[in-house]
N, C-alpha and C positions, 0 to 999 in steps of 0.2 A: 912473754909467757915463760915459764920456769919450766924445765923440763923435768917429768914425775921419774924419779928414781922407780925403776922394775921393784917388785919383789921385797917393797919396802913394808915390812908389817904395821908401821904407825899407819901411813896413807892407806892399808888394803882395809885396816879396823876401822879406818875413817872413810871409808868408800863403803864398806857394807854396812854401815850406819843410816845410810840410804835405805837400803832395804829395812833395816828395822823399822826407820819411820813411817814408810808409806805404806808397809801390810796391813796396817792396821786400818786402813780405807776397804782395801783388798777383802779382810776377816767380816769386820763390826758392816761396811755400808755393803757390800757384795753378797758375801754370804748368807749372816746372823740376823743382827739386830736389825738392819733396818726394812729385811725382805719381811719379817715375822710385824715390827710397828706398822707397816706401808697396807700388807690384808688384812690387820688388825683396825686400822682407821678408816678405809676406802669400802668395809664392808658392812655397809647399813640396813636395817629392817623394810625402811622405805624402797632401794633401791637394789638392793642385793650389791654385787659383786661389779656393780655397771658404776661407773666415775662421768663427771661432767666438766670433762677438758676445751675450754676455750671455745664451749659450746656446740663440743660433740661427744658421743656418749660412745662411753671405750672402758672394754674389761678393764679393772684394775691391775692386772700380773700382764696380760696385752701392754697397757701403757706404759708400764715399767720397762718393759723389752722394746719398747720400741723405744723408748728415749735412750734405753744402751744401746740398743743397734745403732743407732743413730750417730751419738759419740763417736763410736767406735770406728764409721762408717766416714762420718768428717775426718776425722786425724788420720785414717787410712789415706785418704787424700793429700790431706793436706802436710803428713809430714817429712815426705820426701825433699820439698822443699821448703821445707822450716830447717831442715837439718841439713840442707844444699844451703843457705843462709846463715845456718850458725857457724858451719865451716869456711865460709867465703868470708866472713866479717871477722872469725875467730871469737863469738859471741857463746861458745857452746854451755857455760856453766850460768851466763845469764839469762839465756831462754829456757835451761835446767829449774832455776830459781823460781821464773814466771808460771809455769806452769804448777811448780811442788808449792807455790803458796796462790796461785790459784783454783786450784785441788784444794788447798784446805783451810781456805778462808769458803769454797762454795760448801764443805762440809759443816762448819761452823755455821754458817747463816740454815741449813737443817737445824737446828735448835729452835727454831720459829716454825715447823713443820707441823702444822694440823688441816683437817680437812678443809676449811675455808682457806688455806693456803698454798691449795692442793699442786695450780698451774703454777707457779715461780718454786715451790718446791722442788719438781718435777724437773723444772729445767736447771736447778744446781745439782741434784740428781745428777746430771747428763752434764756438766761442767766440770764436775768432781772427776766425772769418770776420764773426760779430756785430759785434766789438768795430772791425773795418773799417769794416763796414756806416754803422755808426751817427755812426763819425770823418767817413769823407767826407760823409755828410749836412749836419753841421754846420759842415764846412769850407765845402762848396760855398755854401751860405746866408750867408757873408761877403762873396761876389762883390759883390751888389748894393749892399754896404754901403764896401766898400775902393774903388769904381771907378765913375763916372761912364758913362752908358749906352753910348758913343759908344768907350769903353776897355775894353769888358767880353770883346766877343773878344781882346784883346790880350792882357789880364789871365789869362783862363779859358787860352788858348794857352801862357800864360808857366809857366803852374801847372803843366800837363803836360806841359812841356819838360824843368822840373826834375823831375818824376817821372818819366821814362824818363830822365836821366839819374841820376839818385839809384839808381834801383834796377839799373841796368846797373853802377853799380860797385860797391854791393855784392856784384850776381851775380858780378863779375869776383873778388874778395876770396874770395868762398864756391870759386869752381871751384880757388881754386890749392889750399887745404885737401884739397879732392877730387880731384883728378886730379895733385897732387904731392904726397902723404902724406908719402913720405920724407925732403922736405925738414925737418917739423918735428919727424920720430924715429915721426909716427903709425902703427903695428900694427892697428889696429882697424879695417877697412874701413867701418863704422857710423860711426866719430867725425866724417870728413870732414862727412856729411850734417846729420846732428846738434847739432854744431856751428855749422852755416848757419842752425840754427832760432833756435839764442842769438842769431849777430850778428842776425840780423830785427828779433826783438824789442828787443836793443840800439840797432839802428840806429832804431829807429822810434822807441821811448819817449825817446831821447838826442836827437835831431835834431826834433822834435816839440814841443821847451821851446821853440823859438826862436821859432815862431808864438804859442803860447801867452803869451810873455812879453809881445810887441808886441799884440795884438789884445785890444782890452776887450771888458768882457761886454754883454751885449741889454740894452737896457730894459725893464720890468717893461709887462706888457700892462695894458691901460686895463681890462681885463675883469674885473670886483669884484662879480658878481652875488651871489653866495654864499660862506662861510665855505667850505664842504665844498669842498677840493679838487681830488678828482674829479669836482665836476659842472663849476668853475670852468675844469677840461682839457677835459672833453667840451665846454662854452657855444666856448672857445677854436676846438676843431677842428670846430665848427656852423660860427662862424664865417666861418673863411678857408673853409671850404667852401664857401661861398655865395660869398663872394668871388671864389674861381674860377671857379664855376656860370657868375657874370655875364663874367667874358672873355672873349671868345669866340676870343681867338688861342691860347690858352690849353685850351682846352676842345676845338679842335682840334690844337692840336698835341699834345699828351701820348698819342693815342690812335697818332696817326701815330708818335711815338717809340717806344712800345709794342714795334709789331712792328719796326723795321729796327734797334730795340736790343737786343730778341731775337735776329736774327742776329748779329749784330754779337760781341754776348756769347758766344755760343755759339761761334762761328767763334774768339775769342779764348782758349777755352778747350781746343778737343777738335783744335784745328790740330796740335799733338803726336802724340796720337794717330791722327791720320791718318796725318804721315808715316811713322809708327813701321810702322802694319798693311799700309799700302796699298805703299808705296816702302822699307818695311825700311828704313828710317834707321836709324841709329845714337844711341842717347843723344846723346852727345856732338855729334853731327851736329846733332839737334835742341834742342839746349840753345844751340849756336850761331846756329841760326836765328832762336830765338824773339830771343837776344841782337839779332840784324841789325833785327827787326821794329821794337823798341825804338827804335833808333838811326833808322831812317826816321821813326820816328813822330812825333820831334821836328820834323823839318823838315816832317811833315805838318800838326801844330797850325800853325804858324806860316806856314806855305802858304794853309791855310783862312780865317786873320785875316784875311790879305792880299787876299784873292780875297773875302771879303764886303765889302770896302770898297767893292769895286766894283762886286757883280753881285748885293748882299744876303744875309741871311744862308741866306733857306727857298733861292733858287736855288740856292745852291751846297749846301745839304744834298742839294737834289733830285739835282743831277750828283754828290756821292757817294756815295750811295744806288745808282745805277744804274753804279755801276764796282763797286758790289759786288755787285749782280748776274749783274754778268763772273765777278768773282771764284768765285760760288758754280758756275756755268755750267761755270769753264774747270777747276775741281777736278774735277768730274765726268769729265775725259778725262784730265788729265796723268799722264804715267806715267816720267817719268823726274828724275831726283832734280835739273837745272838748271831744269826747271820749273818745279817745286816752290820752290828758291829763288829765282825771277824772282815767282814767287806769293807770296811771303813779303813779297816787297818792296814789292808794291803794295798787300798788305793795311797793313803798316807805314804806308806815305801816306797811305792814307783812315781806317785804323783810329785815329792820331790830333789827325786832323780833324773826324771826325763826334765824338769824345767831345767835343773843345775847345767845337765851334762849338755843339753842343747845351747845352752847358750854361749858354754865355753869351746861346743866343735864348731858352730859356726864361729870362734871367734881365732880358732886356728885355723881354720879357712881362708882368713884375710891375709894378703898381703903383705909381709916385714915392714916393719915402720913407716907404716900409714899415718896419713897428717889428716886425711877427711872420715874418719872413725862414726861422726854420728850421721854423716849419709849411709856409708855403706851398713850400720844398723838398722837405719829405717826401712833397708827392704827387709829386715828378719821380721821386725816391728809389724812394717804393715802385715809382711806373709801374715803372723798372727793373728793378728786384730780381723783379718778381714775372715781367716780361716773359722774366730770365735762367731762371727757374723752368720757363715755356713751353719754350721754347728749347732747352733740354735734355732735358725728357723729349720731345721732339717726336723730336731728333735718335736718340735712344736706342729709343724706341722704333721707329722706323721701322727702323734699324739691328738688332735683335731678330727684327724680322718679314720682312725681306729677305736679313738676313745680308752685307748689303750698305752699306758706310760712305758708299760713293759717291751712294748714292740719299738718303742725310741730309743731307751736303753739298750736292745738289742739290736737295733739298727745301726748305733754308733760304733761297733765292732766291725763295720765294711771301712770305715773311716779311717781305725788302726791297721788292718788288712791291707789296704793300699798303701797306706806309710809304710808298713811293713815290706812291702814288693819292692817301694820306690828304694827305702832305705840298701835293698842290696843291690841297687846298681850304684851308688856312692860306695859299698865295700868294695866292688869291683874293681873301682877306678883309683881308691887312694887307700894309701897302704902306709902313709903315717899315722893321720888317727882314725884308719878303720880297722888297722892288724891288730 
């Protein structure tokens, strides 16, 4: 293995080229297009809003959420020791690879997605989201390795610039397909959407070589206790376990991350269907919103860099942690559709900065030159994923039992509230990036 030069700008452009590739899963299948084709095709005059999955009948926005909980729920398991494996073999850029063109060859096979297709759709749905899952893992765990401690907000900022712009221009690419068929002769009101599922996967798997080309693989772990494998991943993930045990910046912040990334996630997810129920937006309406959030978000990552140089990194999570508590607060009353887009915009600003900044303080968290980088990510990884898990059925079901979206919104501000608490005892305790 070659050892990555720190602080090298070719490798860190070739590293945040990653992010640009795979937003656009993130934007077009997450967000947009494919939440708007999926209650556009699954809702019929015969059956209303009810799906017939494998022979049991399941809301259609229900199904969708479960087959992401689910995802989200397996790789939460399961990649602690996929990344205990990729560090013991030194395999980490080739199980990076499997999953970034697993991810977007199961987007690409959506291109075949209509209602008689409904159950193998459904489950690339949920294989795309794996195949995410398990890319940004192993992306993220390069930070510490491409950039110097002192560079890692910059760096981690830099990555999510190009990913909100990466995926704003494919979104822009996918809508002229969809909302000017007749330009290209397209009859088929299905093909516009459809079509946006291929470029995904194109754009991910094609733009995705660039980091893989630049970025060598991990070094093989010192850990040789046993021939068997499997015990060698489990000794692996004992390990950095213990190894975290002993941080104690670490040991408190992932707890605090937990819940304000719970919000966070959830808030970036079900903001559509807010405007949609509460404010009657428009598709179109809200496909240009989520576009604007994008676009702020850049100048957010790169705002937060800026703002911990000075006042550290837990401070400034702490001050945007509690603007999203406005946020969740001011949801709860707005009722008019400028509102609404003044709220868009300042989720945009903090939504991403709190990604940026968090990923580069857990990344000074770790260690000096760590050789098992993408185990000890997968406990950030999983904290997340299992936190978006929370998060979701919290919102869902609260909404269920009130009939009220407004009190889920407003629910999710206990979420930020407790990160918030948790976040000042990590100030407390560390006083390089919390001062």
């Amino acid at each position: 293995m070659a050892i990555i030069e720190k602080n090298n700008k070719k490798i860190i452009r070739a590293w945040s080229m990653y992010d640009w590739a795979n937003s656009a899963y993130n934007l077009v299948i997450t967000s947009t297009i494919f939440p708007a084709y999926y209650t556009a095709i699954t809702q019929t005059k015969e059956n209303g809003d009810i799906v017939n999955f494998f022979g049991f009948k399941v809301v259609n926005t229900a199904l969708s959420n479960f087959a992401l909980a689910a995802a989200y729920l397996l790789m939460a398991f399961a990649l602690p020791f996929i990344s205990s494996y990729a560090d013991v073999k030194g395999r980490k850029k080739q199980i990076m690879m499997f999953f970034t063109y697993l991810g977007a060859a199961s987007c690409m096979g959506l291109f075949f997605f209509k209602l008689e297709t409904l159950e193998i759709s459904i489950i690339l749905f949920a294989v795309a989201a794996m195949g995410y899952i398990g890319g940004v893992l192993f992306n993220n765990s390069y930070l510490p390795e491409i950039a110097s401690v002192e560079q890692q907000d910059k760096v981690s900022a830099q990555g999510f610039a190009y990913g909100y712009v990466g995926c704003v221009t494919l979104q822009i690419i996918c809508l002229v397909f969809i909302l000017k068929p007749d330009w290209f002769g397209i009859t088929d009101p299905s093909f516009g959407p459809r079509l946006s599922f291929l470029l995904v996967g194109l754009w991910w798997a094609g733009f995705a070589t660039i980091p893989f080309r630049a970025l060598p693989n991990n070094q093989r772990s010192a850990v040789r206790a046993s021939k068997n494998l499997f015990r060698i991943v489990v000794l692996e993930f004992r390990i950095v376990q213990k190894k975290i045990n002993k941080i104690i910046a670490i040991r408190r912040f992932l707890p605090a991350y937990f819940f304000y990334a719970a919000g966070v996630q959830t808030v970036m997810i079900v903001a559509a269907a807010f405007g949609a129920k509460e404010l009657k937006l428009e598709s179109s309406k809200l496909i240009i919103t989520i576009l604007l959030i994008q676009l702020v978000a850049i100048a957010g990552a790169f705002l937060m860099s800026l703002l911990s140089k000075r006042f550290g990194n837990v401070k400034v999570l702490m001050a945007v942690v509690f603007v999203w508590i406005g946020v969740c607060l001011s949801a709860f009353y707005i009722t008019t559709e400028m509102q609404f887009y003044l709220l868009a915009c300042v989720v945009g600003l903090v939504m991403g900065g709190i990604q940026s900044l968090s990923r580069s303080t857990y990344s000074k968290f770790l260690p000096a030159n760590i050789k098992d980088t993408a185990s000890f990510f997968s406990f950030y990884d999983v904290t997340e994923k299992i936190a978006i898990v929370v998060g979701l059925i919290s919102f869902g079901l609260i909404e269920q039992l009130t009939r009220n979206i407004r009190l889920s919104a407003l629910f999710l501000s206990v979420f930020f509230l407790i990160g918030l608490l948790l976040l000042t005892r990590v100030l407390k305790f560390n006083k390089t990036v919390g001062s």
